[in-house]
C-alpha positions in Angstrom: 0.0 0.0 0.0 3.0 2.4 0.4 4.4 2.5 -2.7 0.1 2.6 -4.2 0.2 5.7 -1.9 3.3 7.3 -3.1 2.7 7.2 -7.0 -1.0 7.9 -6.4 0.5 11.7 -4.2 2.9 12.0 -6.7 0.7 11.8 -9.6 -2.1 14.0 -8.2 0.8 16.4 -7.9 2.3 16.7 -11.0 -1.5 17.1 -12.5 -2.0 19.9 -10.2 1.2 21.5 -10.8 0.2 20.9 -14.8 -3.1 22.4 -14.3 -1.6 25.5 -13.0 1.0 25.9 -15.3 -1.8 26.1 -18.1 -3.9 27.8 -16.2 -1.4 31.0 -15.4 -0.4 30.4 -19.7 -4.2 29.9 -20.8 -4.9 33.1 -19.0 -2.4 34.9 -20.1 -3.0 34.5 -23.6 -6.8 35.2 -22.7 -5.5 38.5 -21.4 -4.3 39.1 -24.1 -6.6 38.4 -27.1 -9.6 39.2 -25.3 -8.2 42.7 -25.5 -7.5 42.7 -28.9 -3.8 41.8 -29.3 -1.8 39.0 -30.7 0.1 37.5 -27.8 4.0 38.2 -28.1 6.5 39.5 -25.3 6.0 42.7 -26.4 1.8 42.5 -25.8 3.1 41.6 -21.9 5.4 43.7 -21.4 4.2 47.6 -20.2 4.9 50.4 -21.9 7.0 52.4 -20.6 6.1 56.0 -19.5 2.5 55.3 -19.5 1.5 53.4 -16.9 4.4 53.8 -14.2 6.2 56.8 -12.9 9.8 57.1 -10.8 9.7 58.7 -7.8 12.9 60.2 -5.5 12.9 58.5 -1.6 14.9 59.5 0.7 17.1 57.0 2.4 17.2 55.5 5.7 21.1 56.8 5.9 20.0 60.3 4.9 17.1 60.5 7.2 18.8 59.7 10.2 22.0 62.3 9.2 19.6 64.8 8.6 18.1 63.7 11.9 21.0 63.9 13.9 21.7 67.5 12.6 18.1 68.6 13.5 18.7 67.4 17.1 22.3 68.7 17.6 21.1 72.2 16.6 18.8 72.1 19.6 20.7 70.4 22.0 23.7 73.7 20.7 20.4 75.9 22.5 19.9 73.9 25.3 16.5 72.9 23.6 14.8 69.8 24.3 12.7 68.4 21.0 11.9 65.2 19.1 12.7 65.1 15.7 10.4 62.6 12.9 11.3 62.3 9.3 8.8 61.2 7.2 8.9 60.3 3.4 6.6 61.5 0.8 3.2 59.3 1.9 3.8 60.1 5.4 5.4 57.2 6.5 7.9 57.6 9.4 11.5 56.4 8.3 13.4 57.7 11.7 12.1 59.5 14.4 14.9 60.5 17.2 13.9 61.7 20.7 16.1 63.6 22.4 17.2 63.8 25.9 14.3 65.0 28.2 12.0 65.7 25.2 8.6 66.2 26.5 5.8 63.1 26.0 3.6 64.8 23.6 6.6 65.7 21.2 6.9 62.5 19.6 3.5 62.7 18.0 3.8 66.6 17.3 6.8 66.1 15.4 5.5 63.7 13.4 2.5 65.3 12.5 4.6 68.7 11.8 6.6 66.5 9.3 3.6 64.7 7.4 1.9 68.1 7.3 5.3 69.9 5.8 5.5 67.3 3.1 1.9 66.6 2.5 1.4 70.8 1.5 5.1 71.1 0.1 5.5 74.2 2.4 7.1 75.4 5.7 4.3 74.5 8.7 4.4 77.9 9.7 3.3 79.2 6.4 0.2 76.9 6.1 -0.6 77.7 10.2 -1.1 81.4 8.9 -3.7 79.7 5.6 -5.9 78.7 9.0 -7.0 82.2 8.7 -8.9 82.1 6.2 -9.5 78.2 5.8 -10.2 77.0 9.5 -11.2 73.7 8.4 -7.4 72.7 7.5 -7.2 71.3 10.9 -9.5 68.8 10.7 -7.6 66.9 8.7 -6.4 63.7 10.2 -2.3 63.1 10.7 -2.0 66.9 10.0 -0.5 69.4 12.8 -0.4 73.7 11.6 2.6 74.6 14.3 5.4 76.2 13.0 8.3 73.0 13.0 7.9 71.3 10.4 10.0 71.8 6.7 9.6 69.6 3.5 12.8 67.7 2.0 12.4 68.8 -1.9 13.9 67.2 -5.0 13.9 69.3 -8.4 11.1 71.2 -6.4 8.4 68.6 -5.4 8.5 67.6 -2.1 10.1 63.7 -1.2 10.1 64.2 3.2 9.6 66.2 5.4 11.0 66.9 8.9 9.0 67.7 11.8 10.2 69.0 15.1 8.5 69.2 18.3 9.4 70.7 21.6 11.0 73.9 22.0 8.9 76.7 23.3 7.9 78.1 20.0 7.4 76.7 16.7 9.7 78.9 15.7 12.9 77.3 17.1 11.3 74.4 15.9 11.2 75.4 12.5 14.3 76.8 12.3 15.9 73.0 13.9 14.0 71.2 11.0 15.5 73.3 8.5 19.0 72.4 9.9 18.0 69.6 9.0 16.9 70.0 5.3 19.6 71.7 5.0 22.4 69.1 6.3 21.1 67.1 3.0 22.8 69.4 0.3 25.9 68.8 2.4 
């Protein structure tokens, strides 16, 4: 009966394995005619330019320099902040929390950075648009304090740098621009 089990396994999966091999081929080539086209490597490859774009990221190694430079200026003035850096959907790549940094600056700085690189523009710039759109703030993940600064590449934004914890947002800002800045270096 062992060896009846064996060849009976071993046959039932090579058919499978068959079955999906044609399968994944048969639809494929369905793919292909159904929308009109003769099926060739060309037909499955994409064109380029039309359906995908390149985007700049920032990397991990750049985020944390830029960081690091960030935190040092306000440690330099006795300053005691978190710093988040954030890439261009938002997501957190490094956040550093410096010495005696307050609880609530972790998620300030965060929301400073996403709301610099979400808007392309200085925090303290789009705090004054609250004027005359007060309904800005009620979008969620966003913070209008001064502290945050987008990272830009040819012009459109790729991070953004949020700091959070120094009595104004103006210190703030001016740390997370030490930081933009520590990337052209």
């Amino acid at each position: 009966m062992k060896n009846r089990t064996r060849v009976l396994t071993g046959t039932a999966l090579a058919v499978a394995l068959g079955a999906g091999a044609f399968g994944a081929v048969s639809a494929s080539a369905s793919a292909s005619v159904s929308a009109g086209h003769e099926p060739s490597a060309a037909a499955s490859a994409p064109a380029a330019g039309k359906n995908f774009t390149t985007s700049t990221h920032l990397t991990v190694d750049a985020a944390t320099r830029a960081a690091q430079a960030a935190l040092r200026a306000a440690a330099a003035e006795n300053q005691k902040v978190t710093v988040a850096v954030v890439d261009r959907n938002g997501n957190t790549i490094v956040t550093l929390r410096g010495d005696g940094a307050g609880p609530q600056s972790y998620e300030s700085a965060q929301r400073k950075a996403y709301t610099a690189v979400s808007w392309n523009a200085p925090t303290s710039v789009l705090a004054g648009r609250l004027a005359q759109t007060p309904n800005l703030k009620d979008i969620p993940g966003t913070l209008f304090l001064g502290g945050g600064a987008p990272v830009q590449a040819a012009g459109a934004p790729v991070a953004g740098i949020g700091v959070a914890g120094a009595p104004s947002g103006e210190l703030d800002e001016k740390f997370a621009k030490v930081g933009v800045d520590s990337l052209g270096k």
